[in-house]
C-alpha positions as CSV (number, residue, x, y, z in Angstrom):
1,X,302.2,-37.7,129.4
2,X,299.6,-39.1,131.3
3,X,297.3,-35.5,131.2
4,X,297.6,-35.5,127.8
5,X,296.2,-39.5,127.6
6,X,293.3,-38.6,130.0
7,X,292.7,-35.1,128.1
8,X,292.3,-37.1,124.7
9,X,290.2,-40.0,126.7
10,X,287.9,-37.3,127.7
11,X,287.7,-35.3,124.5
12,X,286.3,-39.1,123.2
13,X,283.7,-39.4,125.9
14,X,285.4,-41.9,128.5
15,X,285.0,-41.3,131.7
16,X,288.7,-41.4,133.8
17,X,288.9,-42.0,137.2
18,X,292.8,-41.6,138.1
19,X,294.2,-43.3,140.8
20,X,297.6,-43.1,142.4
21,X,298.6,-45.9,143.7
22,X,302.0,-44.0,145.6
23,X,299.2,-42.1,147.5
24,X,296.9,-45.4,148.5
25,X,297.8,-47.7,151.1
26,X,298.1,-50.7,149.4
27,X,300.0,-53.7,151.5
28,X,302.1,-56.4,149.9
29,X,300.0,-59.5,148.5
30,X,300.9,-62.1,151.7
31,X,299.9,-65.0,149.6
32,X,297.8,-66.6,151.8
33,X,295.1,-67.7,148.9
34,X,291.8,-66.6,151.3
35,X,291.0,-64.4,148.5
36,X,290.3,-68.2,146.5
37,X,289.4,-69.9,149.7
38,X,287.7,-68.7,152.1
39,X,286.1,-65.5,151.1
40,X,286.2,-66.0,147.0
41,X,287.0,-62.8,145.8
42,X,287.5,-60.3,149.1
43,X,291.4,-60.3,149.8
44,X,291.7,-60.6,153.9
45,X,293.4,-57.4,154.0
46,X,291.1,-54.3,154.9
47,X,293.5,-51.4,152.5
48,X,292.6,-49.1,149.5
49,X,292.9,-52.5,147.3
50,X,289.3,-52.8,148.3
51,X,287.7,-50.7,146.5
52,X,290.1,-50.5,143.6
53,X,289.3,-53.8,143.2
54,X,285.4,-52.8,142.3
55,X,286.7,-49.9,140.1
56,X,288.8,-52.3,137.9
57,X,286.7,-55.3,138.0
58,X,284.4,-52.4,136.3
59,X,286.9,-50.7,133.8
60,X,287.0,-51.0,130.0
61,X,290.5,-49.6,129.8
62,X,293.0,-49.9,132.3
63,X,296.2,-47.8,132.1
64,X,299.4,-48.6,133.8
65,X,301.8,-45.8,134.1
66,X,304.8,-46.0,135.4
67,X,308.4,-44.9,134.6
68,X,311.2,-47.4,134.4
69,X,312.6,-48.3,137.4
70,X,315.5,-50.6,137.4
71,X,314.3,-52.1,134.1
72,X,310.9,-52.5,135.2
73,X,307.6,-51.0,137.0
74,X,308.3,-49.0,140.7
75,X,307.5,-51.6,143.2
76,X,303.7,-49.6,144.3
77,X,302.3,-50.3,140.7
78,X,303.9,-53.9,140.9
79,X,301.8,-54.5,144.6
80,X,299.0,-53.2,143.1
81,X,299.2,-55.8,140.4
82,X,299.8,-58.4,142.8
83,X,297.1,-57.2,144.3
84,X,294.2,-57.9,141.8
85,X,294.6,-61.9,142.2
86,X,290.9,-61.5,143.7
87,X,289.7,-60.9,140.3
88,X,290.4,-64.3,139.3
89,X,288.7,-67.7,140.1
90,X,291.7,-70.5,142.0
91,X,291.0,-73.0,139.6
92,X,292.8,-73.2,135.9
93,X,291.6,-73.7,132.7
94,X,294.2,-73.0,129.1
95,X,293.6,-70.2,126.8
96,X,295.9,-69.7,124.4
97,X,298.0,-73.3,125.1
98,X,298.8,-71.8,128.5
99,X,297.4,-72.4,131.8
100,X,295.4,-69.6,133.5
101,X,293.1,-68.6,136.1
102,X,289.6,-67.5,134.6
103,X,287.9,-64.1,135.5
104,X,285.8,-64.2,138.3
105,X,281.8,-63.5,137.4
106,X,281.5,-59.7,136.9
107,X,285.0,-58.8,135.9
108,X,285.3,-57.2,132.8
109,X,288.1,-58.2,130.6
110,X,288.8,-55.1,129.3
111,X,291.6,-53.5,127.6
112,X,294.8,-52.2,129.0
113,X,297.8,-49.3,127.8
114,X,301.0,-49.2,129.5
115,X,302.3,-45.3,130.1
116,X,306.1,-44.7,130.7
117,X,309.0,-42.8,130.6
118,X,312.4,-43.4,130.9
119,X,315.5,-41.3,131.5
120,X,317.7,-43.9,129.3
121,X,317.8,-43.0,125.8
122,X,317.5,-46.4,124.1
123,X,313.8,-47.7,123.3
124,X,314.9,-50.9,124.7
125,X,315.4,-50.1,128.0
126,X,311.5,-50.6,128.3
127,X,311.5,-54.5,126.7
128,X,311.5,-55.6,130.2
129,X,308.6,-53.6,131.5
130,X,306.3,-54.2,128.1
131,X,306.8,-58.1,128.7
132,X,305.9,-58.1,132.1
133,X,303.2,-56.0,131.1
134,X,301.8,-58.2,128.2
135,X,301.8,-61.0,130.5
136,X,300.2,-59.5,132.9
137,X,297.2,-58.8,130.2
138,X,297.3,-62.8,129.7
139,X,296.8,-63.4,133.2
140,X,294.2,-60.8,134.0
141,X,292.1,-61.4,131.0
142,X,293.0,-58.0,129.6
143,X,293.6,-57.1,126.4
144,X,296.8,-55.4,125.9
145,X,296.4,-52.7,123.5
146,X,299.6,-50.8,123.3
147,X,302.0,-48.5,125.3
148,X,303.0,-45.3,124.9
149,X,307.0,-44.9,125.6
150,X,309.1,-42.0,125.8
151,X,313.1,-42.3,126.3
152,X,314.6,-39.0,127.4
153,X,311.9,-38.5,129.9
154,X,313.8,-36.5,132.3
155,X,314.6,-34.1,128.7
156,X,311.7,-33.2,127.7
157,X,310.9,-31.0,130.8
158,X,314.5,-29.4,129.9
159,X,313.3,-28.6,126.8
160,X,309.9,-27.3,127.6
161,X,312.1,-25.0,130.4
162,X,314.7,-23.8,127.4
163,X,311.8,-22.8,125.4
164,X,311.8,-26.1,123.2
165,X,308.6,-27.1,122.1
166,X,307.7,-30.9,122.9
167,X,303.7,-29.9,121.5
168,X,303.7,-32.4,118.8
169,X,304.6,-35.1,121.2
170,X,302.1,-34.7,123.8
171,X,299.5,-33.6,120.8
172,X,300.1,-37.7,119.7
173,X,299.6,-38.7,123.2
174,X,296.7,-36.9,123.3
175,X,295.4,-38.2,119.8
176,X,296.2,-41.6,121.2
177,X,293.6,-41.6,124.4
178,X,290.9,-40.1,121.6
179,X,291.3,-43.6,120.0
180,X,291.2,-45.4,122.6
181,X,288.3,-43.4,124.4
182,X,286.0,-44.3,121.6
């Protein structure tokens, strides 16, 4: 799913830098705040997070993608978005009647698309995963712009194997990162 988004982001002229965070070494968020304190914006931990950090403080679209993992994100995206509190100012202000933290200067607020697949059949099986997601958007400044979901995941490859053609789903997936490329 996710070739076909970046094939379509491409086609529109974005440029896509991919990142897996599975294959980064990203530690745990230890909550110790220096990344408010005493270094504003530099997390005390010397990981991949670093310079992640720069590439998303950068991004006009960020795109999750996960599968469903116990009714949520695996636990290596989820660090990762613990991860980005150095993006945001340790103060609070309210947007939207809720209390936030602001963007630090130089973040882009950006947009973001969740990607995911699930092996459960039912579409709601990913309600927990698109809240968390949305407010996630709320906290980070980002604009959440939609998420591509896809129950059956494990089936599809079955079908591709059994001669099954799945093209007009990936073909929308692909028409999907066009839009949003542009």
């Amino acid at each position: 799913m996710l070739r076909y988004l970046e094939e379509g982001l491409r086609e529109a002229g974005a440029e896509v830098t991919r990142r897996d965070v599975y294959r980064l070494d990203i530690k745990p968020c230890l909550g110790c705040f220096s990344c408010w304190t005493s270094s504003p914006g530099k997390c005390a931990q010397d990981d991949d997070m670093r310079s992640l950090l720069a590439e998303v403080a950068q991004s006009d679209l960020l795109v999750l993608a996960t599968p469903v993992y116990v009714d949520g994100m695996t636990g290596p995206l989820k660090t990762f978005l613990d991860r980005m509190v150095p993006l945001l100012k340790g103060r609070f202000e309210i947007r939207d009647d809720h209390c936030r933290h602001p963007l630090r200067e130089g973040v882009k607020a950006g947009k973001l698309v969740l990607v995911s697949a699930s092996g459960l059949t039912e579409m709601d099986n990913f309600d927990p995963l698109v809240a968390h997601v949305k407010a996630a958007c709320k906290n980070f400044g980002r604009e959440y712009v939609g998420a591509i979901l896809r129950p059956y995941g494990w089936y599809i490859g079955q079908l591709q194997r059994n001669g099954f053609s799945v093209d007009s789903v990936l073909q929308a997936i692909k028409a999907a990162g066009v839009h949003l490329g542009k």
